[in-house]
SETIGU-798333 format. One line per 5 residues: their letters; for each residue x, y, z of N, C-alpha, C, O. Coordinates in pm, 1 decimal. Example, Ala and Ser with C-alpha at 12.3 -4.5 7.8 and 13.67 -1.06 7.14 Angstrom:
BEGIN
as) 1319.0 -569.0 780.0 1230.0 -450.0 780.0 1320.0 -330.0 780.0 1423.6 -331.9 846.5; 1285.0 -225.0 708.0 1367.0 -106.0 714.0 1290.0 3.0 787.0 1340.9 113.8 803.9
//
This chain:
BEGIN
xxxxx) 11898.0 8667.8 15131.6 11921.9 8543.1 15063.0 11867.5 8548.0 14919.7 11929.7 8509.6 14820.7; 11749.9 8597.4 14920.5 11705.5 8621.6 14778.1 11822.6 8677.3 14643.2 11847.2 8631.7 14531.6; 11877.3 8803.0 14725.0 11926.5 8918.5 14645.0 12075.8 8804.2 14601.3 12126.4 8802.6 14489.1; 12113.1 8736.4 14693.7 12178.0 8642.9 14640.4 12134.8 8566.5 14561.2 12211.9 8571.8 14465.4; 12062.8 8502.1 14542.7 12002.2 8387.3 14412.7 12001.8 8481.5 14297.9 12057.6 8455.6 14191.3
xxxxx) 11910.6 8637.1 14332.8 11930.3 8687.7 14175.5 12079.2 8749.7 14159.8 12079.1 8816.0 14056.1; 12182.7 8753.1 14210.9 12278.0 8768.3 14138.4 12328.7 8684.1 14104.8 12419.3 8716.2 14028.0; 12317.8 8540.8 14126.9 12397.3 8451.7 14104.0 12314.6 8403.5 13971.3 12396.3 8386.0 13880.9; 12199.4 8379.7 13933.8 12113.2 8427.7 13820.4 12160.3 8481.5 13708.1 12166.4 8442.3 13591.6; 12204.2 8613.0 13784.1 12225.1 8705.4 13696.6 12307.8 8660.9 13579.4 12293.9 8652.5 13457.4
xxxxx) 12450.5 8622.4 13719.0 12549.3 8610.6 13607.5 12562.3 8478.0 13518.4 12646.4 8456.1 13431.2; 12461.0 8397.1 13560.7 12455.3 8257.6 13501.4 12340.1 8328.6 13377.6 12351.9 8305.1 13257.3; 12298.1 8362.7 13400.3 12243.7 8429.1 13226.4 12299.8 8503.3 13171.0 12244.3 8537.1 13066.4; 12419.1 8563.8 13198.0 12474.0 8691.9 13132.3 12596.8 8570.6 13068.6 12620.5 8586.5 12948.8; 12673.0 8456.1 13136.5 12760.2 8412.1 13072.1 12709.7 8315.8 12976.2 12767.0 8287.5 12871.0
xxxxx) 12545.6 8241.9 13036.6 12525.5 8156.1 12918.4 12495.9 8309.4 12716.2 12554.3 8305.0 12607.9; 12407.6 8388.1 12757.0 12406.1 8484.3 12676.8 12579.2 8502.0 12635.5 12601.4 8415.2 12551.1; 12665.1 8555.1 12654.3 12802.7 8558.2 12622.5 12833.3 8460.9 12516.3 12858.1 8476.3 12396.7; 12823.7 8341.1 12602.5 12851.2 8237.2 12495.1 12777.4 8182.0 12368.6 12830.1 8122.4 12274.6; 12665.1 8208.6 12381.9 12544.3 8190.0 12267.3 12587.4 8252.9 12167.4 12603.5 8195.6 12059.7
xxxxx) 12616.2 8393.5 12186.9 12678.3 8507.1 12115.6 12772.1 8437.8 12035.6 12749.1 8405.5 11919.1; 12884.5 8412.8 12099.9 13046.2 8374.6 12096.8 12987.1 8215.1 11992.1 13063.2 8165.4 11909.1; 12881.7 8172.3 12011.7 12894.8 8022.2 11879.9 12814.5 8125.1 11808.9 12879.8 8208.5 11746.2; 12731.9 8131.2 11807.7 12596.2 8171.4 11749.0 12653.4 8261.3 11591.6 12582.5 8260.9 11491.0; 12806.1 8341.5 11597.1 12891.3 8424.3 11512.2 13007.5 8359.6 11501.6 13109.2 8422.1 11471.5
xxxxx) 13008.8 8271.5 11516.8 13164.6 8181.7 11554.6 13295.4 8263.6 11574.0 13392.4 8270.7 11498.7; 13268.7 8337.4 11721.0 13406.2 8419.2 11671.3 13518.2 8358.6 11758.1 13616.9 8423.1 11793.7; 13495.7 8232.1 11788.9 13649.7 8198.1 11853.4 13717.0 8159.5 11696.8 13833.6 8197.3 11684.3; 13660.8 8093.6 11584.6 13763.4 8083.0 11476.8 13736.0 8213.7 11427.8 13661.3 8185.2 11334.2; 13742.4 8295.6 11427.4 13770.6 8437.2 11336.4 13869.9 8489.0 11479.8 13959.6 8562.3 11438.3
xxxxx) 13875.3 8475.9 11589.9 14006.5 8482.6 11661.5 14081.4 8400.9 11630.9 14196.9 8428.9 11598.8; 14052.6 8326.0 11632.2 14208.6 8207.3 11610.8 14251.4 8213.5 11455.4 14367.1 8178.7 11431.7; 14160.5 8259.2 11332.5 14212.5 8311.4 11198.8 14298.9 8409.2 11224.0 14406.5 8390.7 11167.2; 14289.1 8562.4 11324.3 14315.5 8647.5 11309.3 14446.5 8624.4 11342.5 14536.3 8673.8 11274.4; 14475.1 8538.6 11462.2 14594.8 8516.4 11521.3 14672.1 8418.0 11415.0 14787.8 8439.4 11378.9
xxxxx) 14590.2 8303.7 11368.3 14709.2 8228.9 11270.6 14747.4 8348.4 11148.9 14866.7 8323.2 11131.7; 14719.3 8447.8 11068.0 14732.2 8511.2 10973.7 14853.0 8610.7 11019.2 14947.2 8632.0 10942.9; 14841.9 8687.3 11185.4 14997.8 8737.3 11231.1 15092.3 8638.1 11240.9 15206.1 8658.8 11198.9; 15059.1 8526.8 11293.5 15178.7 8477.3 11317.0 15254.6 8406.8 11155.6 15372.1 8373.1 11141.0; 15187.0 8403.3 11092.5 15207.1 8350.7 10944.3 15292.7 8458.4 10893.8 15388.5 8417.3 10828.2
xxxxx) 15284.3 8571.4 10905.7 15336.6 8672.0 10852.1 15477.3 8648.0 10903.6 15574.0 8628.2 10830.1; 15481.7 8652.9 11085.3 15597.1 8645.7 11209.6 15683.6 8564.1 11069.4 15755.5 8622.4 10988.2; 15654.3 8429.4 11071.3 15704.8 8286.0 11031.0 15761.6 8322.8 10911.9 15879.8 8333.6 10879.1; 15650.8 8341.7 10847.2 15764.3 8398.0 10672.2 15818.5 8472.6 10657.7 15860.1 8482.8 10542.3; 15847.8 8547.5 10726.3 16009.2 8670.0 10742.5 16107.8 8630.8 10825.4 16199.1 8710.9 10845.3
xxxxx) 16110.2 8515.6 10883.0 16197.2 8420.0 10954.4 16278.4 8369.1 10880.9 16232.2 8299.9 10790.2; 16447.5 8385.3 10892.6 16554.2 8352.3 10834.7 16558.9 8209.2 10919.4 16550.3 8167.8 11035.1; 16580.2 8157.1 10770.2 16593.2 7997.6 10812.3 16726.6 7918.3 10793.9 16784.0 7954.7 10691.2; 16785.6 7831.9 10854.8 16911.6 7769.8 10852.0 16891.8 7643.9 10740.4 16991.2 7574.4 10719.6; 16784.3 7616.7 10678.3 16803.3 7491.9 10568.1 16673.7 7556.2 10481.4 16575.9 7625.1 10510.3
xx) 16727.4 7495.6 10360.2 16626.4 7520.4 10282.2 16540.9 7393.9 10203.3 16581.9 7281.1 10175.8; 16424.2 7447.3 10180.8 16364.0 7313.6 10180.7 16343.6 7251.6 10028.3 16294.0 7139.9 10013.3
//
Protein backbone atom coordinates (compact mmCIF):
# COMPACT_ATOMS: atom_id res chain seq x y z
CA UNK A 1 0.00 0.00 0.00
CA UNK A 2 2.77 2.29 0.71
CA UNK A 3 4.64 1.67 -2.69
CA UNK A 4 1.32 2.82 -3.96
CA UNK A 5 1.03 6.26 -2.27
CA UNK A 6 4.70 6.85 -3.44
CA UNK A 7 3.89 6.36 -6.90
CA UNK A 8 0.98 8.12 -6.97
CA UNK A 9 3.24 10.99 -5.29
CA UNK A 10 5.43 10.52 -7.64
CA UNK A 11 3.55 11.39 -10.46
CA UNK A 12 1.62 14.19 -8.75
CA UNK A 13 5.06 15.92 -8.37
CA UNK A 14 6.46 15.13 -11.61
CA UNK A 15 3.18 16.73 -13.35
CA UNK A 16 2.86 19.61 -10.90
CA UNK A 17 6.98 20.15 -11.76
CA UNK A 18 5.96 19.79 -15.69
CA UNK A 19 3.72 22.45 -15.41
CA UNK A 20 5.68 24.99 -13.28
CA UNK A 21 8.18 24.53 -16.05
CA UNK A 22 5.52 24.94 -18.89
CA UNK A 23 4.31 28.74 -17.04
CA UNK A 24 7.39 29.45 -15.35
CA UNK A 25 8.99 29.86 -19.59
CA UNK A 26 5.65 30.41 -21.01
CA UNK A 27 5.94 27.94 -23.59
CA UNK A 28 2.34 27.22 -24.38
CA UNK A 29 2.43 30.89 -26.20
CA UNK A 30 5.77 30.29 -27.94
CA UNK A 31 3.72 27.01 -29.13
CA UNK A 32 0.83 28.61 -30.12
CA UNK A 33 3.30 31.60 -31.84
CA UNK A 34 5.03 28.84 -33.56
CA UNK A 35 1.86 27.37 -34.88
CA UNK A 36 0.07 30.83 -35.70
CA UNK A 37 3.40 31.92 -37.84
CA UNK A 38 2.93 28.27 -40.13
CA UNK A 39 -0.31 28.64 -40.55
CA UNK A 40 0.07 32.44 -41.56
CA UNK A 41 2.39 31.45 -44.11
CA UNK A 42 -0.46 28.23 -45.16
CA UNK A 43 -3.08 31.45 -45.44
CA UNK A 44 -1.01 33.89 -47.51
CA UNK A 45 -0.27 31.63 -50.38
CA UNK A 46 -3.97 30.87 -50.49
CA UNK A 47 -5.66 31.82 -53.78
CA UNK A 48 -8.55 33.76 -52.97
CA UNK A 49 -11.98 34.21 -54.86
CA UNK A 50 -12.53 38.16 -53.86
CA UNK A 51 -10.33 40.67 -53.32
CA UNK A 52 -10.35 42.88 -50.62
Amino acid sequence: MLYIFLIVLAVLVSLFAVTFIIYWFNLDMKLVRFIYDKLQKHYDNMKRDKKL
